[in-house]
Structure formats: C-alpha cells, structure tokens
Backbone and ligand atoms as CSV (ligand in chain L), in Angstrom:
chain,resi,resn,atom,element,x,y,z
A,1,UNK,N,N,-11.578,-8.032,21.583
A,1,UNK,CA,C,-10.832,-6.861,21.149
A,1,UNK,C,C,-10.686,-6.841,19.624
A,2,UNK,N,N,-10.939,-5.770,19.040
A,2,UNK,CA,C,-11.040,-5.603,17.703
A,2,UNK,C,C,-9.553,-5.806,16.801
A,3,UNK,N,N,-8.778,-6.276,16.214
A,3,UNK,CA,C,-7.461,-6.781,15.482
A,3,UNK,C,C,-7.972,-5.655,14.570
A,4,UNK,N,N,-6.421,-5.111,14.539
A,4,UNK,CA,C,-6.166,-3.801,13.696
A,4,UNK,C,C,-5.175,-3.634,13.198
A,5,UNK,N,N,-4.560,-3.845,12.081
A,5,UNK,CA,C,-3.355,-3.453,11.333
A,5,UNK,C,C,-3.312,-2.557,10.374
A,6,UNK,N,N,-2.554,-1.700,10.345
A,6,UNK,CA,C,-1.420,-0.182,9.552
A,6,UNK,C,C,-0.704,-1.141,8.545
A,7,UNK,N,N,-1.433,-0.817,7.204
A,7,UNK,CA,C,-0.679,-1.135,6.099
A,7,UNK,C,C,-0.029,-0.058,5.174
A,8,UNK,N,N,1.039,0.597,5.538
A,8,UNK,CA,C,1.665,1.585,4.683
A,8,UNK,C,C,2.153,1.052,3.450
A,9,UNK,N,N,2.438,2.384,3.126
A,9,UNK,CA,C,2.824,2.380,1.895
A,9,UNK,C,C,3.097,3.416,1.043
A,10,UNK,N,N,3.645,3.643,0.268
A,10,UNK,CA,C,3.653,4.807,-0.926
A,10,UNK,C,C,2.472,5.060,-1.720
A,11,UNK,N,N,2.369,3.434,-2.119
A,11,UNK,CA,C,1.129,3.428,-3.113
A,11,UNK,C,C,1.107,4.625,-4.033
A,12,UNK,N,N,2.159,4.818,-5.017
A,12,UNK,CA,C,2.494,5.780,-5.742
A,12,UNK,C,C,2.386,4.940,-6.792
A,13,UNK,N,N,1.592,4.134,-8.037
A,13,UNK,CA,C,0.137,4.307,-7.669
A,13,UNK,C,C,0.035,2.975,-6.958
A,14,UNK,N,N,-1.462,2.628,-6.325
A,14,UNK,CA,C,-1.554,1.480,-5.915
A,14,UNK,C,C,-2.386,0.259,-7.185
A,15,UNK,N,N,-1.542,-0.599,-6.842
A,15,UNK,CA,C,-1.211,-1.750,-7.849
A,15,UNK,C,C,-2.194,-3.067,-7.325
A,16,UNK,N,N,-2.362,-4.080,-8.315
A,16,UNK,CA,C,-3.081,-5.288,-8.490
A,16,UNK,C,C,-2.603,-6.135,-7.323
A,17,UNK,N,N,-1.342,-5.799,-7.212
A,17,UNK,CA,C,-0.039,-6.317,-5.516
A,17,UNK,C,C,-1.111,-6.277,-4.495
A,18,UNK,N,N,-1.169,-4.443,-4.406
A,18,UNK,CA,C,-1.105,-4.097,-2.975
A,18,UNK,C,C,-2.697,-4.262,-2.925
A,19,UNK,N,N,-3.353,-4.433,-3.886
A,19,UNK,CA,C,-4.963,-5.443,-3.636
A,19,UNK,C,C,-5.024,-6.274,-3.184
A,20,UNK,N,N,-4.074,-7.203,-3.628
A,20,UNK,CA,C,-4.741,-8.729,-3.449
A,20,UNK,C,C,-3.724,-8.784,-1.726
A,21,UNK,N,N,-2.766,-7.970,-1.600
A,21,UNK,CA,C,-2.357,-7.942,-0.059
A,21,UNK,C,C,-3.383,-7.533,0.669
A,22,UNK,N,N,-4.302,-6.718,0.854
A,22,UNK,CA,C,-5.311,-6.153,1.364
A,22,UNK,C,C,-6.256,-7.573,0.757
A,23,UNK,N,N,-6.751,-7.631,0.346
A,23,UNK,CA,C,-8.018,-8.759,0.155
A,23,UNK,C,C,-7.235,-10.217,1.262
A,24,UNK,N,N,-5.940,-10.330,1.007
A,24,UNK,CA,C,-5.594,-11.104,2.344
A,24,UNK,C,C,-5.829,-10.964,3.720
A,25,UNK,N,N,-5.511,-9.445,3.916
A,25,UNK,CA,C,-5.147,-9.003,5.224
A,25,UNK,C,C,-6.951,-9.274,6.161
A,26,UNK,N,N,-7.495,-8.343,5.140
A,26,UNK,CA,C,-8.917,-8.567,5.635
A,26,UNK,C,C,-9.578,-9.751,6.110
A,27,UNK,N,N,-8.970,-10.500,5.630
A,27,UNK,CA,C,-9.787,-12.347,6.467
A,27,UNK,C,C,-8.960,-12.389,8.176
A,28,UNK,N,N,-7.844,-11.355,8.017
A,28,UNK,CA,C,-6.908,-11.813,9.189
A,28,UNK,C,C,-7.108,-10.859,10.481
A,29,UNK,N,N,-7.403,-9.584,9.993
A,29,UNK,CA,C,-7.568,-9.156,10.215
A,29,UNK,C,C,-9.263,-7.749,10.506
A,30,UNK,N,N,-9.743,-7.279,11.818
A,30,UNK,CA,C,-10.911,-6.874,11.770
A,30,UNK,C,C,-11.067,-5.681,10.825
A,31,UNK,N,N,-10.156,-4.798,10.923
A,31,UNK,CA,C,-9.920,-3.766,10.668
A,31,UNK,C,C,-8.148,-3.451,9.957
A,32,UNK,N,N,-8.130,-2.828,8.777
A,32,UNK,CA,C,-6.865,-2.554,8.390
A,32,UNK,C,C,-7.058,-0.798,7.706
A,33,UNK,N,N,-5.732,-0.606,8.304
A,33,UNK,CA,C,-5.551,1.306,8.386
A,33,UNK,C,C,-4.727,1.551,7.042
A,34,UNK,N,N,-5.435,1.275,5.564
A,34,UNK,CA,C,-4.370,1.781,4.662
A,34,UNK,C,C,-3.900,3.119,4.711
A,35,UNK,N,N,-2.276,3.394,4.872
A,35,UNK,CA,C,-1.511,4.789,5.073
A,35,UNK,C,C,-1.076,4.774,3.937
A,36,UNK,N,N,-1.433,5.933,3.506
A,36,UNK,CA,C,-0.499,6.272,2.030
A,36,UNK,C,C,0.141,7.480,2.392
A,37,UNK,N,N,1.518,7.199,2.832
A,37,UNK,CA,C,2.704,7.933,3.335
A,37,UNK,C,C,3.130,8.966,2.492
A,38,UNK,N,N,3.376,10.082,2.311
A,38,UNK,CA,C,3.466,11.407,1.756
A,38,UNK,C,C,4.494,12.148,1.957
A,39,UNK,N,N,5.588,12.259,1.307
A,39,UNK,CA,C,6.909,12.428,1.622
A,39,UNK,C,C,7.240,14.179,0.689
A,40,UNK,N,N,7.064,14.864,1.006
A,40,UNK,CA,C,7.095,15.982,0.269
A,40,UNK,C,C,8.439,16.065,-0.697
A,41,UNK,N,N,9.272,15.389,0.180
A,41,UNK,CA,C,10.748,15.544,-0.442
A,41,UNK,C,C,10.883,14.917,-1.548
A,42,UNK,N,N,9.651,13.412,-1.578
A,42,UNK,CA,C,9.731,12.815,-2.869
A,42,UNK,C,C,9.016,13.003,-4.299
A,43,UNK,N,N,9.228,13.227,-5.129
A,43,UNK,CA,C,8.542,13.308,-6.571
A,43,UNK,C,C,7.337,12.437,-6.482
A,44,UNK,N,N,6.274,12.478,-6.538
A,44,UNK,CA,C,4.649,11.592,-6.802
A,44,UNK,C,C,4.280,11.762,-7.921
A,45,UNK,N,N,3.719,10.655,-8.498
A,45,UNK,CA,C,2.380,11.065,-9.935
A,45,UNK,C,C,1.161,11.730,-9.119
A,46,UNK,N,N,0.977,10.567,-8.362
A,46,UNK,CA,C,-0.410,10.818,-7.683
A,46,UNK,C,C,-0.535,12.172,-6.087
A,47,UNK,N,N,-1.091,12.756,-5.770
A,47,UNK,CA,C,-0.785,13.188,-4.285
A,47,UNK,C,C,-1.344,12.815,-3.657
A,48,UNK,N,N,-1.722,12.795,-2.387
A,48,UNK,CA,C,-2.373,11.755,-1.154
A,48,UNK,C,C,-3.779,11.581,-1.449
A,49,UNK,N,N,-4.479,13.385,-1.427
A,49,UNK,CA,C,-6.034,12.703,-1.862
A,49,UNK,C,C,-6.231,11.561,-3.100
A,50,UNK,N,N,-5.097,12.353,-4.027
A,50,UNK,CA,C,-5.435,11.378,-5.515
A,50,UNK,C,C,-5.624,10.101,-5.157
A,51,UNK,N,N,-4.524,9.735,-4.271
A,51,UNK,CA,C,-4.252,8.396,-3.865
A,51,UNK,C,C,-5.076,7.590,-3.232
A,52,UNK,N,N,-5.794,8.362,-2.395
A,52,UNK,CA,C,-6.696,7.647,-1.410
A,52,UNK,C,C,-8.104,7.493,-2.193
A,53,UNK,N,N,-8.450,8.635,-3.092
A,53,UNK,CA,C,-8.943,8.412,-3.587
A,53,UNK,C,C,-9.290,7.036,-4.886
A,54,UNK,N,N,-8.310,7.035,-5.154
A,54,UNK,CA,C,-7.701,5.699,-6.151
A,54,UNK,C,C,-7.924,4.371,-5.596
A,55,UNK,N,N,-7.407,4.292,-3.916
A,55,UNK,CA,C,-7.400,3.188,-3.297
A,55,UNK,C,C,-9.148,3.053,-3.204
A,56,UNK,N,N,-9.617,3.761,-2.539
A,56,UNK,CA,C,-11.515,3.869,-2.237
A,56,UNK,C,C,-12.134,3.221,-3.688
A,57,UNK,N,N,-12.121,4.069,-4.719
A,57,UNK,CA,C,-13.160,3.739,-5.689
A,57,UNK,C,C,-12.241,1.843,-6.007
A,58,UNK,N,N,-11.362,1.373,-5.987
A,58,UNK,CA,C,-10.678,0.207,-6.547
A,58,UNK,C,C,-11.246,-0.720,-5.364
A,59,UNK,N,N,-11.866,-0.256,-4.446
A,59,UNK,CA,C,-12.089,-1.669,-3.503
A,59,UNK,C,C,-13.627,-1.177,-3.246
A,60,UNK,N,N,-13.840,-0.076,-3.530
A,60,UNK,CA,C,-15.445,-0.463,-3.257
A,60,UNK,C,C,-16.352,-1.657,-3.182
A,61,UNK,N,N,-16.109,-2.114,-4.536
A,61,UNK,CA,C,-17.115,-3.627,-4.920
A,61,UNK,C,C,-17.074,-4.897,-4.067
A,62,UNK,N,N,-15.783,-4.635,-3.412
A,62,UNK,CA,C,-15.550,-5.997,-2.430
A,62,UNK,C,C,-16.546,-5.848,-0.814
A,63,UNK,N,N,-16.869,-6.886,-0.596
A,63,UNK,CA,C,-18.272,-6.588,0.414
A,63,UNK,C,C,-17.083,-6.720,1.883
A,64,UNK,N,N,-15.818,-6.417,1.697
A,64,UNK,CA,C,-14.563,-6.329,2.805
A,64,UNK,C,C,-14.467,-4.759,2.956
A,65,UNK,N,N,-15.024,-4.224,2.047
A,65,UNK,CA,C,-14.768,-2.685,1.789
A,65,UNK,C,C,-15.108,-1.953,3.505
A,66,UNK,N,N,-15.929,-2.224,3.777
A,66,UNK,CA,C,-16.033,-1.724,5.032
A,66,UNK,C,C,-15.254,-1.863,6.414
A,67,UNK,N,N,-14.215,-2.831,6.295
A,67,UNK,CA,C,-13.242,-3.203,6.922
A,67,UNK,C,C,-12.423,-2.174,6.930
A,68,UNK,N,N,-12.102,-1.210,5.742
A,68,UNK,CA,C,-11.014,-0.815,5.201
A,68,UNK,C,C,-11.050,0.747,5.742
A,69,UNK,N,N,-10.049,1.805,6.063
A,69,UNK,CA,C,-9.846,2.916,6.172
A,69,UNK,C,C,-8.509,3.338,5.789
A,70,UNK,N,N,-8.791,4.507,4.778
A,70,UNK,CA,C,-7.883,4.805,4.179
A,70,UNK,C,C,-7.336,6.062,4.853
A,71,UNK,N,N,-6.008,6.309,4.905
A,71,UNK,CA,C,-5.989,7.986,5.255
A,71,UNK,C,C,-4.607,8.254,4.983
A,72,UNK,N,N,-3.928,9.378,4.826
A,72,UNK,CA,C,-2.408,9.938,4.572
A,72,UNK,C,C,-1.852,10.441,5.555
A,73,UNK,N,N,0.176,10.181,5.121
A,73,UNK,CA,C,0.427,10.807,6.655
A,73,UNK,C,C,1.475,11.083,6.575
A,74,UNK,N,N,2.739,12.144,6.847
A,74,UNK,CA,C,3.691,12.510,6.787
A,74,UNK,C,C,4.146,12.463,8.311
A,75,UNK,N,N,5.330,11.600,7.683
A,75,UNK,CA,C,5.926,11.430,9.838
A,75,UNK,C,C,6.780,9.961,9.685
A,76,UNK,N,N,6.895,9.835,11.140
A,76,UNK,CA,C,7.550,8.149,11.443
A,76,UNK,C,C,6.345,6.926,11.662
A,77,UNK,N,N,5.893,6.328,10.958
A,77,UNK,CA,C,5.195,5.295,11.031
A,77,UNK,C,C,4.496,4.767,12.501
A,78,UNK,N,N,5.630,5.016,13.119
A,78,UNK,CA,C,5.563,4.207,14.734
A,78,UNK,C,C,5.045,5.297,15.342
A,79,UNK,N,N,5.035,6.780,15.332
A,79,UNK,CA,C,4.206,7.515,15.651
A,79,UNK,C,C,2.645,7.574,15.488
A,80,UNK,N,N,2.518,6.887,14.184
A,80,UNK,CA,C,1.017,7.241,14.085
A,80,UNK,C,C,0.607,5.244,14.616
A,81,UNK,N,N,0.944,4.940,14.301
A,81,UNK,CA,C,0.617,3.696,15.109
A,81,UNK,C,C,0.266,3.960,16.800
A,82,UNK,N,N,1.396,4.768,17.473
A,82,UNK,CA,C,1.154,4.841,18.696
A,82,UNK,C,C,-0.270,5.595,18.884
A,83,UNK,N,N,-0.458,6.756,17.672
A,83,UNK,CA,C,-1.393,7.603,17.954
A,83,UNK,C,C,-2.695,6.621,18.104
A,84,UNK,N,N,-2.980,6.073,16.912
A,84,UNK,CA,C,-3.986,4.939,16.888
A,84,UNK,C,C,-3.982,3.877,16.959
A,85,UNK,N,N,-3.091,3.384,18.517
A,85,UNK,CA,C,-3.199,2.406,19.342
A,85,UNK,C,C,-2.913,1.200,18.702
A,86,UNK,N,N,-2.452,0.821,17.584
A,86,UNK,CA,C,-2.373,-0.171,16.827
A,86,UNK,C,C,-0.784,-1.170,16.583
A,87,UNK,N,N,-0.760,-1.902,17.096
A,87,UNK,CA,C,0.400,-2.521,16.862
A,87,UNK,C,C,1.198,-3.930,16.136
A,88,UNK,N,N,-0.051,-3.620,14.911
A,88,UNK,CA,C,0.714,-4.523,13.998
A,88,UNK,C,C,0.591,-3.588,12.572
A,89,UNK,N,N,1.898,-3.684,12.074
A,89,UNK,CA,C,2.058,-2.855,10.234
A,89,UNK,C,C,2.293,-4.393,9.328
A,90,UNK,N,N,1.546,-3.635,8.328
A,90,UNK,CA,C,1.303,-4.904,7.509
A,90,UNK,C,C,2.217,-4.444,6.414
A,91,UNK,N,N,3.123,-5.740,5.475
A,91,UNK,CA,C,3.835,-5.088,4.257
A,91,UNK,C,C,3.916,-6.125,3.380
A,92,UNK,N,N,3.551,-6.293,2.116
A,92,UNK,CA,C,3.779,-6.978,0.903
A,92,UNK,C,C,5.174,-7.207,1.031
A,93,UNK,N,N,5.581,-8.783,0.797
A,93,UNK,CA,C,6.784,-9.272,0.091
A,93,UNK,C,C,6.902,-9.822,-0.719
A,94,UNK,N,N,7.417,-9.685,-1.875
A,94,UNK,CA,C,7.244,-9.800,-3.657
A,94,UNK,C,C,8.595,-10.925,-3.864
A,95,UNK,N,N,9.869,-11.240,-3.415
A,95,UNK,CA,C,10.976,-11.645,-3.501
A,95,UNK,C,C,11.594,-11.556,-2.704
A,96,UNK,N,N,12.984,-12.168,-2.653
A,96,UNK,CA,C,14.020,-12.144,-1.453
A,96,UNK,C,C,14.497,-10.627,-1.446
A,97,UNK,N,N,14.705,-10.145,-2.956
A,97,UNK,CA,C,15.274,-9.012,-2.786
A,97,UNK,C,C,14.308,-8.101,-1.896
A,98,UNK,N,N,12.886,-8.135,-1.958
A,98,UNK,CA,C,12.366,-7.171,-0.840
A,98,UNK,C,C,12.577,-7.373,0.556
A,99,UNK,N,N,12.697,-8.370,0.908
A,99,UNK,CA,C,13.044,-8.921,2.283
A,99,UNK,C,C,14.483,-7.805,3.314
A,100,UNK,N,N,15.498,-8.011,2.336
A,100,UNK,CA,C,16.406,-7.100,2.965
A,100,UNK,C,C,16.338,-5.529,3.616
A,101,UNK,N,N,15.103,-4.964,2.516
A,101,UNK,CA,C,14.710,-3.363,2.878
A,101,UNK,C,C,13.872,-3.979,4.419
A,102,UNK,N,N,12.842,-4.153,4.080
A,102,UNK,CA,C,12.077,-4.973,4.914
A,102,UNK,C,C,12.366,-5.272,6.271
A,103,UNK,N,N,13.228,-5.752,6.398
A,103,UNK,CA,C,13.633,-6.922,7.344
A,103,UNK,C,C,14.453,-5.706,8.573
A,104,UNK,N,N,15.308,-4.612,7.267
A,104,UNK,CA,C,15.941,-3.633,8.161
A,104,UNK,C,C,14.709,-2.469,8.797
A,105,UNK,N,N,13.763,-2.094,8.235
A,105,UNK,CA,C,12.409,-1.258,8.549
A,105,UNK,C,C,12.039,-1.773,9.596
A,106,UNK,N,N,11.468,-3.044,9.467
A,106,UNK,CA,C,10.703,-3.753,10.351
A,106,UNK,C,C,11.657,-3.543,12.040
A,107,UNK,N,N,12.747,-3.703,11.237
A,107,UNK,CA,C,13.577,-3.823,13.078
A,107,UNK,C,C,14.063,-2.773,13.500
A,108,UNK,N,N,14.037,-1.503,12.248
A,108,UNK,CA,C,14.155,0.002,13.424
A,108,UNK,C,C,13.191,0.477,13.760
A,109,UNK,N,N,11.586,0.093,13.006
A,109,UNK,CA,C,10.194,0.194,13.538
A,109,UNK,C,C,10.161,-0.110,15.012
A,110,UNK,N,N,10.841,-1.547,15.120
A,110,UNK,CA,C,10.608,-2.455,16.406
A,110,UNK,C,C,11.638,-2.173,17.428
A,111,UNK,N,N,12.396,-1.430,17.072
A,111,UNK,CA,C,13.587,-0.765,18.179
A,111,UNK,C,C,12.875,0.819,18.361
A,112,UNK,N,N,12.296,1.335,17.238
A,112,UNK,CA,C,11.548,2.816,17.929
A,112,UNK,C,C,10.255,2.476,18.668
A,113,UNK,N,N,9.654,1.044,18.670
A,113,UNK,CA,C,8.470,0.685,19.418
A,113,UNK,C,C,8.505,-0.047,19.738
A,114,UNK,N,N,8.834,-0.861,20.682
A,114,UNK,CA,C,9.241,-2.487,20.957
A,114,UNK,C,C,7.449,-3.416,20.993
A,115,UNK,N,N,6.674,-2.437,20.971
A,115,UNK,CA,C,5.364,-2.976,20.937
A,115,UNK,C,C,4.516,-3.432,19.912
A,116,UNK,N,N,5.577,-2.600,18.443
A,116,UNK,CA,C,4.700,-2.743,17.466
A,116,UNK,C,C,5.585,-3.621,16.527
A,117,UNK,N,N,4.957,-5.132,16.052
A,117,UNK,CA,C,5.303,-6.152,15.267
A,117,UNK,C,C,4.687,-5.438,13.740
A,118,UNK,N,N,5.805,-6.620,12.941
A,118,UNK,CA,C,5.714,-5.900,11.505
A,118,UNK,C,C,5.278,-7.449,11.079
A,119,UNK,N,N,3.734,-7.903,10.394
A,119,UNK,CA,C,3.228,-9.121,9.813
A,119,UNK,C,C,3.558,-9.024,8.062
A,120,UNK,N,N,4.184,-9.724,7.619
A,120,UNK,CA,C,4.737,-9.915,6.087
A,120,UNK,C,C,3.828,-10.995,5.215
A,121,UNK,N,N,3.323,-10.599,4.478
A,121,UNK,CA,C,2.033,-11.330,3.629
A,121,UNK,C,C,2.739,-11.725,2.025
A,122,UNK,N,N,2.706,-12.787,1.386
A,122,UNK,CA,C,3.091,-12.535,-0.087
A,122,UNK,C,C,1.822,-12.823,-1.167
A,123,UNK,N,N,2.081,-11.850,-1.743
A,123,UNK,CA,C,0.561,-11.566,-2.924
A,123,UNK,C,C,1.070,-12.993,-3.708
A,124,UNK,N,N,-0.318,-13.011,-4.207
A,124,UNK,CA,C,0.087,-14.627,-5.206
A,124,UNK,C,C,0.701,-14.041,-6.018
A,125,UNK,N,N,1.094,-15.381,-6.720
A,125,UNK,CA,C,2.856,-15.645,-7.613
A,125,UNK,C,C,2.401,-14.678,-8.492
A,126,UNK,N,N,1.493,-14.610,-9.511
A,126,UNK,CA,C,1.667,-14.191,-10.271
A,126,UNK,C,C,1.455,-12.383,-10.607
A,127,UNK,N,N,1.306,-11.983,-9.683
A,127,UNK,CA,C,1.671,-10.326,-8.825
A,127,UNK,C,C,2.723,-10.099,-8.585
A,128,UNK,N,N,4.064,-11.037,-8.335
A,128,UNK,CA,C,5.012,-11.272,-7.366
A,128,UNK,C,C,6.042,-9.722,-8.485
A,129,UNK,N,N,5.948,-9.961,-9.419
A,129,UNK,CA,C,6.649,-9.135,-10.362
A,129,UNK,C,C,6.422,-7.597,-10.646
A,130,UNK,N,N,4.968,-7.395,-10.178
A,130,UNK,CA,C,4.252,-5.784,-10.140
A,130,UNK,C,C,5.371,-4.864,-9.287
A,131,UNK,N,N,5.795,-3.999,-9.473
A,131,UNK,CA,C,5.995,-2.895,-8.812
A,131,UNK,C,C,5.400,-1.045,-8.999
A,132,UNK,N,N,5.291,-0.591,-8.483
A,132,UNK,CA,C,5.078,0.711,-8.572
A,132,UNK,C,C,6.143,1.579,-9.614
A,133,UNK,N,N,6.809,1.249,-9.380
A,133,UNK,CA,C,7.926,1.954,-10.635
A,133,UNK,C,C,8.144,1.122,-11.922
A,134,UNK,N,N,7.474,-0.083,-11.982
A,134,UNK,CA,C,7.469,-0.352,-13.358
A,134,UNK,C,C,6.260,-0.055,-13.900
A,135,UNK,N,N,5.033,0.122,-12.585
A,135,UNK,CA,C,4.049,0.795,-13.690
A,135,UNK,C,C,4.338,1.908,-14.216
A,136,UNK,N,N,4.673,2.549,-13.810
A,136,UNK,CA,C,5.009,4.086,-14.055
A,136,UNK,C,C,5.632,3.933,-14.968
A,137,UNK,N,N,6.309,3.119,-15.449
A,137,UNK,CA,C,7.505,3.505,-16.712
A,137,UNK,C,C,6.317,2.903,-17.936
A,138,UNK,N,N,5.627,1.878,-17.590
A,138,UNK,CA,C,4.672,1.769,-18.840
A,138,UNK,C,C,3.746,2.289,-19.074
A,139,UNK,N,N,3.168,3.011,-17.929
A,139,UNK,CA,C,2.092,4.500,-18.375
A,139,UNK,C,C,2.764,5.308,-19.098
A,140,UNK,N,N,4.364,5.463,-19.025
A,140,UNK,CA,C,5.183,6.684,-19.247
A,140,UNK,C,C,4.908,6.512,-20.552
A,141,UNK,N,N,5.201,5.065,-21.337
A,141,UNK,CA,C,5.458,4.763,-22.427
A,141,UNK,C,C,4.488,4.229,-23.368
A,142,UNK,N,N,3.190,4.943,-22.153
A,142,UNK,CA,C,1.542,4.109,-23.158
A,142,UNK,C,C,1.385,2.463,-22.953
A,143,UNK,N,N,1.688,1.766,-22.348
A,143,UNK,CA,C,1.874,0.743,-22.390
A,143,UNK,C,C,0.594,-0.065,-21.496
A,144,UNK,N,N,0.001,-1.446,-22.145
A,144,UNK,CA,C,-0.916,-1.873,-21.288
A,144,UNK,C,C,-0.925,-2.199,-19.993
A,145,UNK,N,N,-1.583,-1.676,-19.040
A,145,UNK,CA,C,-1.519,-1.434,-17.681
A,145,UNK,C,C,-2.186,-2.897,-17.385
A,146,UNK,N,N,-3.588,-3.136,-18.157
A,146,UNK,CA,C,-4.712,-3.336,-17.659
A,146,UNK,C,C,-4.235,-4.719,-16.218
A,147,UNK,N,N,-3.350,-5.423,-16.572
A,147,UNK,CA,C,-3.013,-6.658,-15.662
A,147,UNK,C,C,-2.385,-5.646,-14.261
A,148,UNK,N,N,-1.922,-4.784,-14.382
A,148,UNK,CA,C,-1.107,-4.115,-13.367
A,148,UNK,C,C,-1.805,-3.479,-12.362
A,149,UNK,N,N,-2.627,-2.936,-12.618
A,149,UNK,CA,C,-3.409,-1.822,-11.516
A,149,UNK,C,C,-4.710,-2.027,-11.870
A,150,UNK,N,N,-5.626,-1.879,-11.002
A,150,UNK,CA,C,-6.941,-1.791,-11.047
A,150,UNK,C,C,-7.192,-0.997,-12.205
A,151,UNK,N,N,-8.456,-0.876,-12.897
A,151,UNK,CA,C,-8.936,-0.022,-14.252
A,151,UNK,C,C,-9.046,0.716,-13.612
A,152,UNK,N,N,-9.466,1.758,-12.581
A,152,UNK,CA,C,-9.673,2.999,-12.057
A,152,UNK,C,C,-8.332,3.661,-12.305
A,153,UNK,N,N,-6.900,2.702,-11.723
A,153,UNK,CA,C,-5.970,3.281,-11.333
A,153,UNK,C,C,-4.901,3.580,-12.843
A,154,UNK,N,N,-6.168,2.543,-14.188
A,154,UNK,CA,C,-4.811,2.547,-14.908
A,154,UNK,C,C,-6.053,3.898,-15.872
A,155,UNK,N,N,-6.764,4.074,-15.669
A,155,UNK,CA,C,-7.433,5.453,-16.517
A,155,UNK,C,C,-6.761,6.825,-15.827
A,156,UNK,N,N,-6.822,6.710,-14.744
A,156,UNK,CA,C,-5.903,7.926,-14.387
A,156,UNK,C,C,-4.643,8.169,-14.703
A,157,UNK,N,N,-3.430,7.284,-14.534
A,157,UNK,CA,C,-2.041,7.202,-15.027
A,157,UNK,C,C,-2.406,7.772,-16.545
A,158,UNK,N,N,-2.790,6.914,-17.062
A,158,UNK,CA,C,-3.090,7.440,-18.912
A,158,UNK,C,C,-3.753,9.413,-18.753
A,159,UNK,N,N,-4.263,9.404,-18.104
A,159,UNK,CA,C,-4.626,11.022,-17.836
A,159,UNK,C,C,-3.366,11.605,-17.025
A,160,UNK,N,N,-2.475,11.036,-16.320
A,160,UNK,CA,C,-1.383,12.172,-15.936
A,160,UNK,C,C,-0.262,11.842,-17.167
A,161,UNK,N,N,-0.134,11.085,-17.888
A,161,UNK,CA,C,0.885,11.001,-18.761
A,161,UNK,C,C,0.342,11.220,-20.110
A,162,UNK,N,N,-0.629,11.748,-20.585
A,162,UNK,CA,C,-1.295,12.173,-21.806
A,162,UNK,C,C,-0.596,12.789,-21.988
A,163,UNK,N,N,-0.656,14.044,-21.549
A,163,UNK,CA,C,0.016,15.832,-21.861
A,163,UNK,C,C,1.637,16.097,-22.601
L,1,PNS,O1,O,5.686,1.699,-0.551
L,1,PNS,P1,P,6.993,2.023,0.079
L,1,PNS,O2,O,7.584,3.284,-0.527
L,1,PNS,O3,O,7.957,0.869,0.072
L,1,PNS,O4,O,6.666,2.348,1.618
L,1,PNS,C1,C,7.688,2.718,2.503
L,1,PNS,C2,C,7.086,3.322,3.777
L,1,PNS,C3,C,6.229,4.518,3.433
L,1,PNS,C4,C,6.274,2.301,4.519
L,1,PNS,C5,C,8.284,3.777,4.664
L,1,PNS,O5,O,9.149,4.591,3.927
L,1,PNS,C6,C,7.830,4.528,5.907
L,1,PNS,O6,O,7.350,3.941,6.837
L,1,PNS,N1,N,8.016,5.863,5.893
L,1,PNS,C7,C,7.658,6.721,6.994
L,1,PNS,C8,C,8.889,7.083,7.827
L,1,PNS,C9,C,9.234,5.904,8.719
L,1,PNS,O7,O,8.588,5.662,9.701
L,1,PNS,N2,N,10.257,5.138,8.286
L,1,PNS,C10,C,10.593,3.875,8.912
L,1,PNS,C11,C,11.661,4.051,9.951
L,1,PNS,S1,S,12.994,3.090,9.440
C-alpha cells in the first residue's frame, strides 16, 4: 500500500524550513500532498497559484520531486484528507513554543477524524529560527533573504515589495 501524507500549510511564502521538512518527509514517506491552505479572510503576499507555483519550481532539482504533489484548498483539513483517503498530516516543529498551537490542531484534527494521525518532523537546528512572518518583514525592509527561502522564492518577495 502506497504511504501518503498531507503536509499543510500556509506557506505564505514557503521557506528553507518547510524544504528541508519535505526533503525529510520524502524518505518516510511514498507520496506527500503539499496543501497550501487559502484562507480568503486572511491577508497573503503570495495567492495559491503563486504559491504552488513557488513550491514546484524550488523542488524541481531534487530527483524526490516526483514524489511530491502540490495543490490548494479552502476548508477543514480533515475534510480533504477524508476526500483523498489519506490519514497522516505532516507539520514542522521549530520550538516548544510551536508545540502548544500544534499539539491543540493535531487533537481537534483527531477528534473531527479519529482516523487521521498528525506525524511532527523537526527541520535541522539551524532552520529552527525561519518563520514565514519574519521573512516577510525582511523582504518588507530589503533585507537578505538568501539563507531564508529558496532563490526562486526570495526573487519574487523582492518583486512584490519593490513598488
Ligand atoms: O502554516 P500555518 O498557517 O501554520 O498552517 C495552518 C493550517 C493551514 C495547517 C491550519 O490553519 C489549517 O489546517 N487550516 C484549515 C482549517 C482547519 O482544518 N483547521 C484545523 C481545525 S482545528
């Protein structure tokens, strides 16, 4: 049977993190469903195609690339899991402080699906500090990305914060 895990996320943008979580997941997994979750209500740099797009060209080169499917989704997580039969979600943990959001997700995930387990991966140490909202504040401010996000992801930021 083919092993399949749903790695959501915002990925508003996606970061050097949520790579090297995916370059993990892939040894563990046959197949992994990156979701880049789309919340209309929330403010984005990027919007879903941008996004998916961003994620695609940043992992091309890896010969795991074919493992990988990207797609967007507005809804409850555990819904689209049920849709595509899949019952493990994968999530980066960076610190203790992420653990607490985490820990509460994971267990109303697992009370709206009692079927679907939440697997917790930690990117090496020295990622441990990346977040999505601190890139954003140093694109905001011109600031060198290059350690933070893939070069695909940090030429675009510099093109939405030019203007
Ligand atoms: O990258 P993020 O913003 O930490 O990802 C959070 C995300 C998108 C995984 C989470 O907000 C999510 O699953 N949203 C979809 C709605 C849902 O199912 N929420 C969980 C029920 S508690």
């Amino acid at each position: 049977m083919e092993r399949v895990a749903l790695y959501p996320g915002s990925f508003d943008p996606w970061t050097n993190g949520h790579l090297d979580i995916l370059s993990r997941a892939v040894k563990m997994f046959d197949k992994i469903i990156v979701t880049v979750a789309v919340n209309n209500k929330k403010s984005a740099v990027f919007n879903g195609e941008e996004r998916i797009k961003l994620i695609k060209e940043s992992i091309k080169k890896y010969d795991w690339a074919g493992q990988v499917e990207i797609i967007q989704f507005t809804g409850l997580l555990v819904d689209l899991a049920r849709e595509k039969k899949v019952n493990v979600l994968l999530r980066g943990v960076r610190q203790i402080s992420d653990f607490e959001y985490e820990f509460r997700m994971a267990l109303a995930n697992r009370r709206l699906a009692p079927e679907v387990d939440t697997v917790f991966l930690m990117p090496d140490e020295q990622l441990t500090f990346i977040s999505a909202t601190i890139v954003k504040e140093i694109a905001a401010w011109g600031g060198d990305l290059s350690s933070f996000v893939p070069d695909n992801v940090g030429k675009a930021l510099r093109k939405k914060y030019e203007t």
